[in-house]
C-alpha positions as CSV (number, residue, x, y, z in Angstrom):
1,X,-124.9,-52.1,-82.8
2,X,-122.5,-54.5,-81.4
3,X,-123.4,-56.8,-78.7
4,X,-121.6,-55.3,-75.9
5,X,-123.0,-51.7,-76.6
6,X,-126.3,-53.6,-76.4
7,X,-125.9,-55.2,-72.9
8,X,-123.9,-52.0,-71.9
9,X,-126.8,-49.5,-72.9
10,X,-129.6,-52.1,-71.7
11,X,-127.9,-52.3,-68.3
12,X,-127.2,-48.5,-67.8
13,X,-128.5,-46.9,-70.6
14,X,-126.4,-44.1,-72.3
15,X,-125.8,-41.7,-70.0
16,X,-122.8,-40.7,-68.2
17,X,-121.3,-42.6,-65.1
18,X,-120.2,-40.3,-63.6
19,X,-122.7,-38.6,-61.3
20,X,-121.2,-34.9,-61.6
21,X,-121.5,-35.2,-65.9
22,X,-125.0,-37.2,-65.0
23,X,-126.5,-33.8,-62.8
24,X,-125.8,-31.8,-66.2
25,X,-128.4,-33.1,-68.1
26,X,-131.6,-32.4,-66.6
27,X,-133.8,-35.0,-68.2
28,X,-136.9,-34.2,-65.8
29,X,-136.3,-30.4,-65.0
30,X,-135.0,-29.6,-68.7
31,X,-137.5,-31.8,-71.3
32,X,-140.6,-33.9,-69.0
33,X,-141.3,-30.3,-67.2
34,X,-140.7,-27.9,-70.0
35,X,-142.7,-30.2,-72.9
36,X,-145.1,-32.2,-71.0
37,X,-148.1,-32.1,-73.4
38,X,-146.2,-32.6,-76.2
39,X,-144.2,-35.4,-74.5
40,X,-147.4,-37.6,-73.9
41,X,-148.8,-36.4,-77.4
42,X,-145.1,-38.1,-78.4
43,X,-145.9,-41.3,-76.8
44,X,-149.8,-41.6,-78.4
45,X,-147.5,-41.6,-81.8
46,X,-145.3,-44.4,-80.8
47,X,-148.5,-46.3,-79.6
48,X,-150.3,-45.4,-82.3
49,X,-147.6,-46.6,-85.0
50,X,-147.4,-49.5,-82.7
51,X,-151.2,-50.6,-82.9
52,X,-150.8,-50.2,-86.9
53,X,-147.9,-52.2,-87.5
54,X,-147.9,-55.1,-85.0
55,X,-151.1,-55.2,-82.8
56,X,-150.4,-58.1,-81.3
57,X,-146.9,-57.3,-80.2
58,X,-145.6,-54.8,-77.0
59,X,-145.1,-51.7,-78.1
60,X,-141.4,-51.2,-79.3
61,X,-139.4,-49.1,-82.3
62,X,-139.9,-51.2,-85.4
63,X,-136.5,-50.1,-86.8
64,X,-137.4,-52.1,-90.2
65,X,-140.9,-49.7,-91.1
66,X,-139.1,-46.3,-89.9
67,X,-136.2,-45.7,-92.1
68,X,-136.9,-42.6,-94.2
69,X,-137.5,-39.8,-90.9
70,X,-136.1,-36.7,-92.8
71,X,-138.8,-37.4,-95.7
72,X,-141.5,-38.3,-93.2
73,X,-140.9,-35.6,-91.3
74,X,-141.1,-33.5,-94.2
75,X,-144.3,-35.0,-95.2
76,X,-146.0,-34.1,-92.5
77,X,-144.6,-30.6,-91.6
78,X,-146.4,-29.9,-94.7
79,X,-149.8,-30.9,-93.1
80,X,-148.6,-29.2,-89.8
81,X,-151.6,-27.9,-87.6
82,X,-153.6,-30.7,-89.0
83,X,-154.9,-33.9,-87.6
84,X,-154.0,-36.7,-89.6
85,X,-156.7,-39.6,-91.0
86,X,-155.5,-41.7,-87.8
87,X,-156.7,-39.1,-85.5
88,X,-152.9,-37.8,-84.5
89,X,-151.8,-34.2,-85.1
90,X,-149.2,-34.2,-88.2
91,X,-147.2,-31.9,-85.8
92,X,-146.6,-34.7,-83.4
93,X,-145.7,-37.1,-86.4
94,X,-143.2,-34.4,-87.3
95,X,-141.3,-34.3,-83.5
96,X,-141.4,-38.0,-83.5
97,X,-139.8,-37.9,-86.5
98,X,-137.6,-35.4,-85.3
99,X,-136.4,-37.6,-82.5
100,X,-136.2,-41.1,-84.1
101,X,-133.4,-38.7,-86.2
102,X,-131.4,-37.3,-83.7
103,X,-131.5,-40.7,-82.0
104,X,-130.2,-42.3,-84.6
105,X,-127.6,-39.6,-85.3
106,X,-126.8,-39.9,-81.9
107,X,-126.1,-43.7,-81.6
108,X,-124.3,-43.5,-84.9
109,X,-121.8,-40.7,-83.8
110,X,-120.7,-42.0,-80.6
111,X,-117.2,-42.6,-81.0
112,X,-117.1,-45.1,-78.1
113,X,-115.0,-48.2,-79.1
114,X,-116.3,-51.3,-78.7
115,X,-113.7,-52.3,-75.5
116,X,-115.4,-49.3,-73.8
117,X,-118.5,-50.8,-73.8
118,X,-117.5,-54.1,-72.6
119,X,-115.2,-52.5,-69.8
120,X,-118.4,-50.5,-68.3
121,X,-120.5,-54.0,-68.9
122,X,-117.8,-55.5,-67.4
123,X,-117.0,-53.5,-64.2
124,X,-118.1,-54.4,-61.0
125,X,-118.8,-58.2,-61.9
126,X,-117.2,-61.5,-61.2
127,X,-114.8,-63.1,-63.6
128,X,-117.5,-65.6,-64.6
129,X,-120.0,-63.0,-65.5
130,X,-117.6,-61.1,-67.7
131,X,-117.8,-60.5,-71.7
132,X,-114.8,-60.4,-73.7
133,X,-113.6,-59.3,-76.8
């Protein structure tokens, strides 16, 4: 990822501008309301992986120690409607999966070029807070 789509997405994140396209995906009313239980099981996965890999650290995506999703997935849909020997259903282990691919999918389809990102980073700021190609 280049380092204007970084500052770009960490600034705004990567969705729309404009607020019309922005109403059309219903983050809350369409995912949080419809999926709750399985959104927080999602989130005891991320800690749990997390507390396994680097205890001492915040919780973040190590991208390094989740490369292979499709197989992991795989893995566990096999043992779905199990609990797994860290306590965490395999079924959860499968959706996370299931969205660390579609993520990455996702970031690596976006056909934004790289002076998009560093007009929207730019916009609204002052000449001396500006990036440039």
């Amino acid at each position: 990822m280049s380092d204007s789509r970084k500052a770009y997405e960490e600034e705004f994140g990567n969705l729309p501008t404009n607020s019309q396209e922005r109403k059309r995906i219903p983050i809350y009313t369409g995912v949080i309301k419809y999926f709750p239980d399985a959104i927080a099981e999602l989130a005891r996965v991320s800690l749990k992986g997390n507390e396994q890999h680097h205890p001492d650290e915040p919780l973040h995506w190590d991208r390094e120690k989740s490369t292979d999703e499709l197989d992991a997935l795989a893995r566990h849909l096999v043992e779905a409607g199990k609990i797994d020997t860290d306590g965490v259903r395999h079924s959860a282990k499968v959706a996370w999966r299931a969205m660390a691919n579609l993520q990455k999918e996702l970031e690596n389809s976006n056909e934004r070029d790289e002076q998009w990102y560093i007009d929207q980073y730019n916009r609204n700021r002052d000449e001396s807070n500006q990036r440039k190609i």
